[in-house]
N, C-alpha and C positions, 0 to 999 in steps of 0.2 A: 265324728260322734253325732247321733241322732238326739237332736237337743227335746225331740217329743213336745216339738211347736209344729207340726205340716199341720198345713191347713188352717192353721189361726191367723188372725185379720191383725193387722198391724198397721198401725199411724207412725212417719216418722216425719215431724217438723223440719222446717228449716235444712230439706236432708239431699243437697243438689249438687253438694261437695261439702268436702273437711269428712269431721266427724259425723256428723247427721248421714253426710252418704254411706259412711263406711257401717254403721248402722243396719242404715236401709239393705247395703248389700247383705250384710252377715248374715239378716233375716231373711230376706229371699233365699239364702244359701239353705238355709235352716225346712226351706219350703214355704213359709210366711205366703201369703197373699199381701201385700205393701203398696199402704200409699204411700206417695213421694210429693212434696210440700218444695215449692220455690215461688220467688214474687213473679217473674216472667214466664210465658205459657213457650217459649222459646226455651229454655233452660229445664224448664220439668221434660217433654218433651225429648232433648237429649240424654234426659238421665233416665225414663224410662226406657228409654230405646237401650240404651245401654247395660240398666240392670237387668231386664227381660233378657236380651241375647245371650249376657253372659251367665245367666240361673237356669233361666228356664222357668222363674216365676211367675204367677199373676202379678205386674205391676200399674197401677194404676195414679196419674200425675193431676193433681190438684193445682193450679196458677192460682194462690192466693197469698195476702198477709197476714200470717197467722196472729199477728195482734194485734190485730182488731176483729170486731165480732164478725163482720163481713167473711171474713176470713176465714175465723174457726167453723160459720153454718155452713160456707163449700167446704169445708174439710169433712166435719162430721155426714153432711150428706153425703158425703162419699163413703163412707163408712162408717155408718151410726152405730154399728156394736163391734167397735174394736176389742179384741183381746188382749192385746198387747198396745202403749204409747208411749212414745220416747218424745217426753219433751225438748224441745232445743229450739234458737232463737238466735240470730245476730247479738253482740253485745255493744254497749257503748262506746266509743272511738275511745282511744286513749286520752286523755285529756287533765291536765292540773287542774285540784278539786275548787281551786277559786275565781276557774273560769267557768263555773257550770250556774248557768240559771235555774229558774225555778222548773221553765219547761224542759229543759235539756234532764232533769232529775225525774222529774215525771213520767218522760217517755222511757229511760233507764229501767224503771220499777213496772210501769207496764209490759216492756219487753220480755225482762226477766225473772218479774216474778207473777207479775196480774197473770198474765197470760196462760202461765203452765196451771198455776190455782185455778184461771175458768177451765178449761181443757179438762183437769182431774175433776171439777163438779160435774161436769158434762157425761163425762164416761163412767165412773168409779160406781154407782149404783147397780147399773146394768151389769158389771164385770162382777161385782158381790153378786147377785142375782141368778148370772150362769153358772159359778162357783169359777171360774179362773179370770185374773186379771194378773197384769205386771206392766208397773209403771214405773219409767227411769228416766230420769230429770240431768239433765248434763248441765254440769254448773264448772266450777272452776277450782284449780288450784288455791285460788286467791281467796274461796271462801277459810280459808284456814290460814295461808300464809299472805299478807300484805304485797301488792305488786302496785308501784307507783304509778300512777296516772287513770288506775282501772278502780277507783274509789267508789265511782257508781255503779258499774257493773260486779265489785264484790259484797257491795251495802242488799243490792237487791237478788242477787244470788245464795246470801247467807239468812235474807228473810225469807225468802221459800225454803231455804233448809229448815227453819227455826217454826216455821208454819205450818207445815207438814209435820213434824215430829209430835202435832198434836191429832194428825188429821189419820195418820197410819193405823194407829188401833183398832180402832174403828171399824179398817176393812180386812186384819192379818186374818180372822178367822175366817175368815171366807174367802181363803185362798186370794187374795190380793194383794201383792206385796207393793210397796214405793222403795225406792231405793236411788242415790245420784252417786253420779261417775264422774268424777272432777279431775277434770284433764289437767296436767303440767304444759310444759312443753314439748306440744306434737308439731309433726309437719305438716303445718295446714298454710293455707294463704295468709290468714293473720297473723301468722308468726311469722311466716316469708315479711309480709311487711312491714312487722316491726323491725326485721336485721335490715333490711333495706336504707328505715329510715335511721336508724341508729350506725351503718354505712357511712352514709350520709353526713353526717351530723359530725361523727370521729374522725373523719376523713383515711378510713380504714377498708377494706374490700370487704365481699359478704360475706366472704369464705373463713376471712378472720373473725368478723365479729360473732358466725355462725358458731366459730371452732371454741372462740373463749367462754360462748353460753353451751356447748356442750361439754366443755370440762368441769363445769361447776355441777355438771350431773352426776352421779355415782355411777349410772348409767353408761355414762358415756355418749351417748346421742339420744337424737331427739327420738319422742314416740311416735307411733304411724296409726293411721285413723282405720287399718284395717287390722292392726291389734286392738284398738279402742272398739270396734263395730264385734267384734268376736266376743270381747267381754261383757259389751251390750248383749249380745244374744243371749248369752249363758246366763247373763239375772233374767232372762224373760222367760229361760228353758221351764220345762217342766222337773226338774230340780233342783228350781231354787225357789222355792217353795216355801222356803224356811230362812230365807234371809229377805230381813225387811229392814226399811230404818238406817240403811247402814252408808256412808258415806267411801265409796270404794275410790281412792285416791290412786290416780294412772299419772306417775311425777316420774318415774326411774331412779326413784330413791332424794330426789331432792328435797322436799322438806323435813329438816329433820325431829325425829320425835321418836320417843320409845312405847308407847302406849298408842 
């Protein structure tokens, strides 16, 4: 399907694996010209190489940390009139909420939420301006259902949701939309490492622990980050145009709710 994105300019943070790359790839797929965002100049590097070979896209690898400001002006230099920005960010370690200091809380909310809010100041003007934007914030499951130990990283996930739902209006008539894609459980590294340590800890294989958090799915297995990067693409397509605001929940049916 021709998502009637060639040739628009696309940021995708944090995008070197997981979800972020799957992203990146869908848009290159799409035809995107894509920057690709990792802390190491080693690691963007292989993942250019790798989404250019297998697209055929313009892609272009930025070595920065996107949160901090250092960070976002190579980014934006790199692409100062993106079309399209998929925020995404490392999230906080899993950790019991009355081991968390003042800075440990800090760096949490600048990660996941300061960050994307400078990022959308930065660009959303400009995209009102040319008359297309689309911006999709990957946050989590956990902004709606509770996940023990991710307290920080759902506190400040669910304040960018809550922050934005003022900030959207703003730009829907001018063809901009905001929209977050709140992953469940995909196959990424961070979830590899949580059965790992939960393994670990049970003194059960991975395979078990893998099998008992996929039976708790409707689903039946986990999600893949190249379902997740396809469905990215299509809120950024040129029709969807008309969905803004909208929290798109990618769980495989696990939390549950009727509304």
């Amino acid at each position: 399907m021709d998502l009637d994105i060639k040739g628009r300019k696309a940021i995708v943070c944090a995008s070197s694996e997981g979800l972020g790359k799957g992203c990146a790839i869908a848009l290159a797929e799409a035809g995107c010209d894509v920057i690709v965002n990792a802390r190491t100049a080693k690691t963007v590097e292989a993942t250019v190489a790798e989404i250019s070979a297998a697209t055929g896209a313009n892609v272009t690898g930025v070595a920065a940390d996107v949160g901090t400001p250092e960070g976002q002006k190579a980014i934006l230099n790199a692409c100062p009139n993106p079309d399209i920005l998929v925020n995404n960010n490392g999230g906080p370690p899993r950790k019991n909420f009355m081991e968390l200091d003042r800075a440990a809380m800090v760096e949490g909310v600048v990660q996941n939420m300061i960050t994307p809010v400078e990022l959308i100041q930065a660009v959303a003007d400009g995209m009102a301006e040319r008359g297309f934007g689309r911006i999709v914030n990957i946050t989590s499951l956990s902004v709606l259902m509770p996940i023990e130990g991710l307290d920080l990283s759902s506190g400040a996930r669910a304040g960018l949701t809550a922050f934005l739902a003022g900030v959207r209006p703003l730009y829907a008539g001018r063809n901009v939309t905001m929209n977050n894609l709140l992953p469940g459980k995909m196959d990424t590294k961070r979830l590899r490492g949580g059965l790992e340590a939960g393994a670990k800890a049970s003194g059960k294989s991975f395979d078990e622990v893998a099998q008992a958090q996929m039976d708790e799915i409707p689903a039946k297995r986990f999600g893949t980050a190249e379902e997740f990067g396809n469905t990215c693409a299509f809120l950024c397509s040129g029709y969807a145009g008309y969905i803004t605001g909208q929290n798109i929940l990618m769980d495989g049916g696990l939390f549950p709710h009727s509304f």
